[in-house]
N, C-alpha and C positions, 0 to 999 in steps of 0.2 A: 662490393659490386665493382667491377672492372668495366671503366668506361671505353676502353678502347685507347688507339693513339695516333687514332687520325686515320692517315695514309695506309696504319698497316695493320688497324684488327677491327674486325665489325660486331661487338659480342652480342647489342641487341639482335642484331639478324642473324646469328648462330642460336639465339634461343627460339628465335620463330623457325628455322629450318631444322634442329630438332623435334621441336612440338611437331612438325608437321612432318619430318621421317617416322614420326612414330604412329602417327594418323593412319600414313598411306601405307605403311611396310606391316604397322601393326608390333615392332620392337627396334628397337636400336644396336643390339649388341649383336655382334660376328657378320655384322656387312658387310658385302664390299663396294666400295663408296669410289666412283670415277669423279676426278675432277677436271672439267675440260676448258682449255681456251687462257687465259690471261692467269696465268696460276704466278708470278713472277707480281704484278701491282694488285692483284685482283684480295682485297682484307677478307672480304667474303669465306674466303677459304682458307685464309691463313686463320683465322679465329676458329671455321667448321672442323679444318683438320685438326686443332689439337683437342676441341671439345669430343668428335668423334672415338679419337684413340683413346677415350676412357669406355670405349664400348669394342674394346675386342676386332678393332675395323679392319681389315684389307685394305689400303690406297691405292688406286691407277690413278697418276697423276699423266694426263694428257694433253700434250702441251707441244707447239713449237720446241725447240732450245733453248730461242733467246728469250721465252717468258716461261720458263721452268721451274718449280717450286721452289722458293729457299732455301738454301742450307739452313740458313738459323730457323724455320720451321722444320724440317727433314730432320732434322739434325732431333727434338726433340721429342718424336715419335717412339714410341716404345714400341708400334706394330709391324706389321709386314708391307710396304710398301716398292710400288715399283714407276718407275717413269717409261712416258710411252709420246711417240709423235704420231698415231696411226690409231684413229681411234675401233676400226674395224676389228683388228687383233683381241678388242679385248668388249666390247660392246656384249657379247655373250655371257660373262661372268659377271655382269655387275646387276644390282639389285637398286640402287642408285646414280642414275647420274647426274653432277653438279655443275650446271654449263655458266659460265662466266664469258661476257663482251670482250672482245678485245677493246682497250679504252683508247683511243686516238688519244686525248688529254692527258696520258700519263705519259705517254713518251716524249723522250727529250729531243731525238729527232725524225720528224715525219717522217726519210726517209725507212727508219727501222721498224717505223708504223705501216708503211703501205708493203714492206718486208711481207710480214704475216697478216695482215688483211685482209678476212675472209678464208681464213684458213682451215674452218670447221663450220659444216652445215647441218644440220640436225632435219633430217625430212624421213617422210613417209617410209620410202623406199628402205634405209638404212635402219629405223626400225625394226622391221619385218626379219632383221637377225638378234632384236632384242629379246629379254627372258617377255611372259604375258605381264607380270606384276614389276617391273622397271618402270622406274619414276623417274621423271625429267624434273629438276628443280631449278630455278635459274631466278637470279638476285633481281632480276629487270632494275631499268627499260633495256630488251631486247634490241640487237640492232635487227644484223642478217643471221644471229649464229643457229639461230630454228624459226624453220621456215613455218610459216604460218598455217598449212597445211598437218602440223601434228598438235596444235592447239584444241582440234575435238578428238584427238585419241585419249587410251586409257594412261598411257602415259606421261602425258602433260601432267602437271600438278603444280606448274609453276604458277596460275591464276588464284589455286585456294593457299598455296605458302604466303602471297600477299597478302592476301586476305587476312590471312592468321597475324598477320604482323601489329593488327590493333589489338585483338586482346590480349596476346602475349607479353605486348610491352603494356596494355594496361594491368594488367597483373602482375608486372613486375613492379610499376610504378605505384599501386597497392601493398604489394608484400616493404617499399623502400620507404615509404611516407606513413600507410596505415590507413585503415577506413574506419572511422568511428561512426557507430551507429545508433 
């Protein structure tokens, strides 16, 4: 079992955000999985993306520059990936999107922080170019990166991934200890 390393992998929350791509999408394999927003501090996604790429995924990594996917993640990727600063260009093709905070607490200097600050909004409006079965996934707590306004569309799904995050990790902490009966 891989606990993570802090700063830079989240693997319990890559196992509740598979259990729950597979919920809402109904399979895992030959996705194409958009990642937006703090992809540079954001473990959330460095753990999904390499769990993902054993499913045949597509990556749109979307991102400012300065918070842009790792090399030492990219670098490991065995699929087809691409980087984008514009998330309109590609909002069409995805099947999944993975929106990530930008984290004011990870940056070393504010000013680089209010750089990209609200850099990606997630609303109504910008849906309406999405596929009908796109799923909005998001690690919360939410700042401003989706506006509260697509929390009762079909899209949202980031309310029941939380959710999922109790029994997934209590199953996992089942299958680690044992349940005698």
């Amino acid at each position: 079992i891989n606990g993570g390393d802090g700063a830079g992998q989240h693997p319990t929350q890559t196992l509740l955000d598979l259990f729950t791509i597979k919920e809402e999408i109904g399979k895992l394999e030959g996705l194409n999985v958009g990642m937006l927003g703090d992809l540079r501090y954001g473990r959330t996604v460095h753990s999904l993306s390499q769990a993902l790429d054993c499913f045949k995924t597509k990556f749109f990594f979307i991102s400012p520059k300065s918070l842009k996917m790792p090399e030492h993640v990219t670098d490991e990727l065995e699929n087809d990936w691409s980087t984008h600063e514009n998330l309109d260009n590609v909002l069409g093709k995805l099947d999944v999107l993975y929106v990530t905070r930008i984290q004011k607490e990870r940056f070393p200097d504010i000013e680089d922080y209010k750089k990209v600050a609200g850099a990606y909004r997630i609303n109504t409006e910008l849906l309406q170019h999405a596929k009908s079965k796109m799923r909005i996934l998001h690690p919360l707590p939410r700042v401003d990166e989706i506006s509260p306004d697509v929390d009762e569309t079909k899209h949202a799904a980031y309310f029941r991934q939380a959710f999922n995050g109790v029994p997934v990790r209590m199953a996992l902490l089942e299958q680690l200890i044992g349940v005698r009966k």
